[in-house]
C-alpha positions as CSV (number, residue, x, y, z in Angstrom):
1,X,134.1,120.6,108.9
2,X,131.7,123.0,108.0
3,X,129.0,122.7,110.5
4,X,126.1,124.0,108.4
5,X,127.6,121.5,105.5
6,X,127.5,119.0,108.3
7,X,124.4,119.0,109.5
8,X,122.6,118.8,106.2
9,X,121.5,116.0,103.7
10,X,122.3,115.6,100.4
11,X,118.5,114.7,98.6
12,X,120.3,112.6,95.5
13,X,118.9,109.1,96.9
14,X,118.1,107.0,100.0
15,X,119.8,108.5,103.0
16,X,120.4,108.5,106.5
17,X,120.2,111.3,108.7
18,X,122.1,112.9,111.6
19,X,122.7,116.3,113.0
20,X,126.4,115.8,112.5
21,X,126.8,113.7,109.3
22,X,126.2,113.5,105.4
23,X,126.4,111.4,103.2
24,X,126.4,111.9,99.4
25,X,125.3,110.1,96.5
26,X,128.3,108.0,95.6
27,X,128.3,106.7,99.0
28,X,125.2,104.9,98.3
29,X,125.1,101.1,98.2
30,X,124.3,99.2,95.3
31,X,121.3,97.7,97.6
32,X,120.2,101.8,97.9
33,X,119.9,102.9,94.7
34,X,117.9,99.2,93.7
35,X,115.4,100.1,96.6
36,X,115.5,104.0,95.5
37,X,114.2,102.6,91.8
38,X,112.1,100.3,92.7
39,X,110.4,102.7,94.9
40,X,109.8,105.4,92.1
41,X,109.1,102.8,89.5
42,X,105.9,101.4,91.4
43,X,103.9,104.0,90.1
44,X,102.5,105.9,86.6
45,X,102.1,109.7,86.6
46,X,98.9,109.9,85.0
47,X,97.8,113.7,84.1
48,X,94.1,115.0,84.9
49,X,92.7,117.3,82.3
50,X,93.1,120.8,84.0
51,X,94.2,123.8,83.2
52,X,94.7,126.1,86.4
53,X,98.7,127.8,86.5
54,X,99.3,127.3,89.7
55,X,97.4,124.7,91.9
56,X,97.9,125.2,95.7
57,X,95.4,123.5,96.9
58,X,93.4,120.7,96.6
59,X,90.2,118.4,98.4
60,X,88.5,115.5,97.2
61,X,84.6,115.1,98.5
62,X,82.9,112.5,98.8
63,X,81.7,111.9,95.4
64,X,85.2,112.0,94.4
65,X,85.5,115.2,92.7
66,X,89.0,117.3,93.1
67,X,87.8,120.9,94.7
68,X,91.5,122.8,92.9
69,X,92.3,126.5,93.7
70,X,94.2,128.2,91.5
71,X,96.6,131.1,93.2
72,X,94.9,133.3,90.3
73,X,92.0,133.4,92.7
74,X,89.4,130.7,90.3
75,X,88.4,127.6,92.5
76,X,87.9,124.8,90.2
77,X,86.4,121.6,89.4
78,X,87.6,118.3,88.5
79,X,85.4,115.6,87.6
80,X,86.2,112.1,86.5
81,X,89.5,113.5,85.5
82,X,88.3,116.4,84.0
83,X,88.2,120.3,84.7
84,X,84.4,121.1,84.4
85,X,84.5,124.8,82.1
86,X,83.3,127.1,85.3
87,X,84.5,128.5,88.0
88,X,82.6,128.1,91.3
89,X,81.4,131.6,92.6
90,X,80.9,132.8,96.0
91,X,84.3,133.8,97.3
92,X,85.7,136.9,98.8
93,X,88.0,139.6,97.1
94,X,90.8,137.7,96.8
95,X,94.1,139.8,96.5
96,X,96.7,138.2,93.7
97,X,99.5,139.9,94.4
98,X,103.0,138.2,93.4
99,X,102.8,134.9,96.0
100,X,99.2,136.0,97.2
101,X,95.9,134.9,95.7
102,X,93.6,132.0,96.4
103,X,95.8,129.5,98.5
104,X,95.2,126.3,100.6
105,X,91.8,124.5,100.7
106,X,90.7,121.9,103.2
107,X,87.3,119.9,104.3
108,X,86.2,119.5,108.1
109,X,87.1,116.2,110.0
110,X,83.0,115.7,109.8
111,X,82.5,117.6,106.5
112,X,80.1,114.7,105.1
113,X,77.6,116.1,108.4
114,X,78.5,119.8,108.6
115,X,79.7,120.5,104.6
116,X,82.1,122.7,106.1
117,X,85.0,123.9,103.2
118,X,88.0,126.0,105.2
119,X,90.0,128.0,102.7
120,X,93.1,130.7,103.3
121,X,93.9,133.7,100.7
122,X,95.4,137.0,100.7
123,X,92.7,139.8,101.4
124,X,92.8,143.6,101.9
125,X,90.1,143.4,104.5
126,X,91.2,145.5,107.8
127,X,93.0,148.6,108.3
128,X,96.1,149.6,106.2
129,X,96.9,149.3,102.5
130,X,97.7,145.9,101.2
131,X,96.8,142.5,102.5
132,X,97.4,139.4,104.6
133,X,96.5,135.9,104.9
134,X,93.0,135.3,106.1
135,X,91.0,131.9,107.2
136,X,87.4,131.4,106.0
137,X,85.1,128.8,105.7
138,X,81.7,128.0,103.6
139,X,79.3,125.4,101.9
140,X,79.3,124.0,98.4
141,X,76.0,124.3,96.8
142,X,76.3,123.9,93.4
143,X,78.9,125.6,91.6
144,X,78.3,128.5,94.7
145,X,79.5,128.8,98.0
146,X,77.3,129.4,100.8
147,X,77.2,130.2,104.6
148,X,80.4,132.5,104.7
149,X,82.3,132.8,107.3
150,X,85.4,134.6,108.5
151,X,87.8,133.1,110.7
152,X,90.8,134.9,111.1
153,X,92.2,137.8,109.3
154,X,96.0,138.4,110.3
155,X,95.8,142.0,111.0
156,X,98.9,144.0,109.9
157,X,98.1,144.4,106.1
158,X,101.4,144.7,103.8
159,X,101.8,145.8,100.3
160,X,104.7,142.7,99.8
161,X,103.8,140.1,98.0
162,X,105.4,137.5,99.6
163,X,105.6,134.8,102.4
164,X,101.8,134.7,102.9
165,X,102.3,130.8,103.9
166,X,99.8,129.2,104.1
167,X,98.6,125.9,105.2
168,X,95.9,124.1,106.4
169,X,95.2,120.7,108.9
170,X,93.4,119.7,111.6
171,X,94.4,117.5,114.6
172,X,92.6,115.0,116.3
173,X,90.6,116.5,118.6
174,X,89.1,118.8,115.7
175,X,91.3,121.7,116.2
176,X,92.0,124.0,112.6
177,X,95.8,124.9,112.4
178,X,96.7,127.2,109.9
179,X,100.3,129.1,108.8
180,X,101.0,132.3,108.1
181,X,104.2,133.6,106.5
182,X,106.7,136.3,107.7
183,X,105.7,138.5,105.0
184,X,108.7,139.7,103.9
185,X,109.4,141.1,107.2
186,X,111.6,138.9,109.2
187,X,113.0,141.2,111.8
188,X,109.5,142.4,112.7
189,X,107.2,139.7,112.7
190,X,108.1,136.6,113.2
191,X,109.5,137.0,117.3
192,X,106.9,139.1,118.2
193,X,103.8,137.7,119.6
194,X,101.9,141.3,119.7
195,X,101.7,140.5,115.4
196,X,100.4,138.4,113.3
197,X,103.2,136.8,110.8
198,X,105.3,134.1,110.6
199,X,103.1,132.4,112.7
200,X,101.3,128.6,113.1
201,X,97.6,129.1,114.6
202,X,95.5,127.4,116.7
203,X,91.5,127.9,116.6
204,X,88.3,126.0,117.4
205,X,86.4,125.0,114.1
206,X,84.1,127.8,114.0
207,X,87.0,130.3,114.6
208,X,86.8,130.9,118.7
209,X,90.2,130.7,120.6
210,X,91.0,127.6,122.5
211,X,91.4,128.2,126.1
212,X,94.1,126.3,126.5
213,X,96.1,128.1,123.7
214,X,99.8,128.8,124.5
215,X,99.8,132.3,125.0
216,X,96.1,133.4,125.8
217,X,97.2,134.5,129.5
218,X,100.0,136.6,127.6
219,X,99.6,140.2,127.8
220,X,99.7,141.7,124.5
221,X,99.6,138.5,122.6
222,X,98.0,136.9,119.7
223,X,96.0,134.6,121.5
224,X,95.1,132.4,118.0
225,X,99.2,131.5,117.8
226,X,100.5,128.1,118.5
227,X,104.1,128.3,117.5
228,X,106.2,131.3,116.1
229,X,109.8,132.0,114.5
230,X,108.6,130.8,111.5
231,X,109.9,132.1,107.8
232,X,107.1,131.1,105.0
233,X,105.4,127.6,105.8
234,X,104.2,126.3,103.3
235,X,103.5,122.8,104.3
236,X,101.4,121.4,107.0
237,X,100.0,118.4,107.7
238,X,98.7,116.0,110.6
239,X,100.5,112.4,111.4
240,X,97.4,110.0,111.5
241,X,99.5,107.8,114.0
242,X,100.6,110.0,116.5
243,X,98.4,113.0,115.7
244,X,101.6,115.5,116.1
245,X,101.4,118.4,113.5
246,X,104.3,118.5,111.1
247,X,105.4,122.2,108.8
248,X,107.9,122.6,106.7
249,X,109.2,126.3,105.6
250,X,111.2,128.1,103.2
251,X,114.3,129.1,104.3
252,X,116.2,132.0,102.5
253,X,119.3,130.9,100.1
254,X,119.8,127.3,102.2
255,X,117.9,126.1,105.5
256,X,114.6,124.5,104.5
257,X,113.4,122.9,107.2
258,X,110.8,120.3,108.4
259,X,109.6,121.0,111.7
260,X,107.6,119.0,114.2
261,X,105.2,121.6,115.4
262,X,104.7,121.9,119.4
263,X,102.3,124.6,121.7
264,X,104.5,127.6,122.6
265,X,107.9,126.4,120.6
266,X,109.6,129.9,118.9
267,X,111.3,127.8,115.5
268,X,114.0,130.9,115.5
269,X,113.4,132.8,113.0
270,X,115.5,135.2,111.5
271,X,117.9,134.5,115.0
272,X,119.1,131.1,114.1
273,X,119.2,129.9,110.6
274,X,120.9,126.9,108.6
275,X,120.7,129.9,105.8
276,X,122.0,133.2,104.1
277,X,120.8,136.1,102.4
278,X,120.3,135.2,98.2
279,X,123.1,137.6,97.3
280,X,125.3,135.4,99.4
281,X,126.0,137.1,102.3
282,X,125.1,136.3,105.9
283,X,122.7,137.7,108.5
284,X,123.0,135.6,111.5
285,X,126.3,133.4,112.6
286,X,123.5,131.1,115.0
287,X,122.2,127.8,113.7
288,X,121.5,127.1,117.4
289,X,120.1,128.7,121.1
290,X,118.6,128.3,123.9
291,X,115.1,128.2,123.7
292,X,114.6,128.0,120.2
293,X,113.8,124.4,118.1
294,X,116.2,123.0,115.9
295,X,114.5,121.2,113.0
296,X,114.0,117.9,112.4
297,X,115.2,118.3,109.1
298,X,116.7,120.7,106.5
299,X,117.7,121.5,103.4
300,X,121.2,123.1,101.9
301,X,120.7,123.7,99.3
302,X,117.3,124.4,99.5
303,X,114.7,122.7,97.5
304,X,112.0,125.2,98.0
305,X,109.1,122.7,100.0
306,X,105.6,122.3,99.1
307,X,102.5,120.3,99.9
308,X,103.1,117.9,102.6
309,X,101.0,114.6,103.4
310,X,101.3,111.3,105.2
311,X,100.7,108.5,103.1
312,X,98.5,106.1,104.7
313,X,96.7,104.3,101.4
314,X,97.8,101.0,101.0
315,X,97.9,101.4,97.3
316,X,101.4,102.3,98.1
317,X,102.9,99.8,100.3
318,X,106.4,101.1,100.2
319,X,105.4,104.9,100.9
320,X,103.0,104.0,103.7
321,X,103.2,105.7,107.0
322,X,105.9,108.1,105.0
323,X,105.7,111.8,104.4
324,X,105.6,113.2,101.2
325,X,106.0,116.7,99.9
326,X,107.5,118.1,97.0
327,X,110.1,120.7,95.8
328,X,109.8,123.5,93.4
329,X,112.9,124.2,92.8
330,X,114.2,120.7,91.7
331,X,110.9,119.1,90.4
332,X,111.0,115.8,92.5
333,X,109.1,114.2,95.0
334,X,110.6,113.7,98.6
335,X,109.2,110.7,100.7
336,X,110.3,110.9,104.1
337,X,110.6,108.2,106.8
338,X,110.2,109.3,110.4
339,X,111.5,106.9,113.7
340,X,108.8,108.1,116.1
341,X,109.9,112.1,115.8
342,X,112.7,111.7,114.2
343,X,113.6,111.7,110.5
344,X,116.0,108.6,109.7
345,X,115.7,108.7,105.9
346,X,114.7,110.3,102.6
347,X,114.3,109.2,98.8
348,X,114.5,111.3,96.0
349,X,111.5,110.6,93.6
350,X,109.9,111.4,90.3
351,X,112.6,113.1,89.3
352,X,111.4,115.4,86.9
353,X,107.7,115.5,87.7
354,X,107.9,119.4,87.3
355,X,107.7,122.4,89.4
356,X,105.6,120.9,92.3
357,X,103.3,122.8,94.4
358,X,101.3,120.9,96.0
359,X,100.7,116.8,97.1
360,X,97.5,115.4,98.2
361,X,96.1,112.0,99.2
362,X,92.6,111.7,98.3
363,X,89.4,110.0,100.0
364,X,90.2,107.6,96.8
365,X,93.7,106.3,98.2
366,X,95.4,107.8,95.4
367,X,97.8,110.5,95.5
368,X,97.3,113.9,93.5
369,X,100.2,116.1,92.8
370,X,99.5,119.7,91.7
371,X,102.2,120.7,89.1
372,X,102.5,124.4,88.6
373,X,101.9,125.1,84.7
374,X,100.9,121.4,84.0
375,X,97.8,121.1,86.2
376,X,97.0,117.8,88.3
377,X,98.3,115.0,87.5
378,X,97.5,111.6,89.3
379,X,100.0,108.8,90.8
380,X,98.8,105.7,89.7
381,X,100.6,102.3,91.4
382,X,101.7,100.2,89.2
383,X,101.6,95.9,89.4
């Protein structure tokens, strides 16, 4: 058998997974598919009233309002399930430039002490024509934002518009993480620790480099960079039990993945690959080698991942202690069940929802899902 076919899961329904086994929709039980129903039948998709195109990102503070940017580079508002008519000022040029613009947004561990707001984008500032992904944070006051501050800036600017990532979570001891993508150049970035690209970073809140970092004693290194061999995460997200960090990427035409996320660990990018080029053809014969991290999980065919979370709210008792994320390309939700680090089922869900781009828990318990030309729309559980 086909050992990329092999090795992947079918996403129809409730499955089991292995390394070396599939299984496919009309193997399911009877038993499955009841569970599978019952599962996306506890709960109502409710739509907010907003209007951004593209929602990557999403917060809710502590007066629960929904802090929204939209890739066009507007950071919105969303009040009592409305989109309040202004944009919030005070950002940085942000570059929109095909999967560049205003991108993930997330609130400090202590934000209700500090007010600190981290966002990533795709800015020009630095040397070279283009841009790259850059790490900022700031204050809400008002509809402005305050205090400024720059973070990171990956440093080799590009004039693609592509694979910018990017992601944002924090761990338990208050460290930031953050992803950028390979930027459309995955035989130059992504193994190379001297760049910045297709990267996962590592930084103290305010920006400094941890010492214990896994490659600050590395001679030409990135010291920010916590794992590399990455293609274009786009998910990223901390387990509340364990406090592991989890990714998810986009693979090219095939091999998605879902990662667990460790100091030092090259993912294998462009070298290994569950994958092929989009026309078809193929540019590596490795799925495995030494030295480089299989995934927990991925995709063939791909489903194009986005927005990740852990559900934790027990408004949803059968998605609890899950992960959830979405696909683009298929418009579902995917709920996830993990066996200490290791993925043992998925569920197909909202079929339909639309073109997802992002999934949120909220300070609320409920869960948000940003659905690209439809706005927010809320996941009410049902009795």
């Amino acid at each position: 058998m086909n050992h990329k076919l092999a090795s992947a899961i079918a996403l129809s329904s409730t499955l089991l997974f292995s390394h070396t086994s599939y299984a496919q929709d009309n193997s399911l039980s009877a038993a499955q598919k009841q569970a599978a129903s019952e599962v996306e039948q506890a709960v109502k998709v409710m739509p907010t009233q907003s209007d951004v195109t593209i929602p990557w990102g999403m917060v809710q503070l502590p007066n629960n309002d929904l802090l929204v940017t939209e890739r066009s580079g507007k950071l919105r508002l969303i009040r009592d399930g409305v989109m309040i008519d202004r944009d919030i000022e005070g950002l940085p040029n942000v570059v929109v430039n095909n999967q560049g613009g205003l991108l993930d947004v997330a609130l400090h561990p202590e934000y209700s002490d500090n007010g600190w707001i981290y966002f990533t984008f795709s800015s020009d500032k630095g040397e070279g024509k283009g841009s790259n992904t850059a790490l900022i944070r700031a204050r809400l006051k008002d509809f402005s934002l305050v205090d400024l501050q720059w973070l990171y800036k990956g440093a080799e600017n590009s004039e693609k518009g592509h694979h910018y990532g990017s992601r944002i979570t924090f761990d338990k001891q208050g460290f930031v993480y953050f992803s950028i993508g390979d930027r459309g150049q995955r035989d130059v970035l992504p193994q190379d620790l001297s760049v910045d690209g297709g990267k996962v970073y590592r930084l103290h809140d305010d920006g400094r480099i941890p010492n214990d970092n896994p490659f600050v004693d590395v001679a030409g290194a990135k010291t920010a960079i916590f794992s590399y061999g990455h293609r274009n995460p786009q998910g990223l997200a901390t387990d509340p039990n364990t406090g592991r960090i989890w990714a998810h990427e986009h693979g090219p035409k095939g091999g998605d993945e879902l990662n667990l996320i460790e100091a030092g660990k090259n993912y294998g990018w462009p070298v290994i690959s569950y994958g092929v080029n989009y026309n078809g053809t193929s540019f590596t014969d490795l799925t495995r080698q030494d030295g480089m991290e299989q995934p927990k999980l991925y995709w063939d065919p791909s489903i194009a991942p986005s927005g990740m979370t852990f559900v934790t709210s027990s408004k949803y008792p059968k998605w609890q202690n899950k992960i959830l994320l979405g696909s683009m390309k298929f418009s579902h939700l995917v709920l996830i069940t993990l066996n200490g680090d290791e993925v043992v089922e998925q569920q197909k869900v909202l079929d339909g929802i639309g073109r997802v781009r992002n999934v949120y828990q909220g300070r609320d318990g409920f869960i948000y899902v940003g659905i690209d030309g439809q706005g927010i729309k809320k996941l009410v559980p049902q009795p």
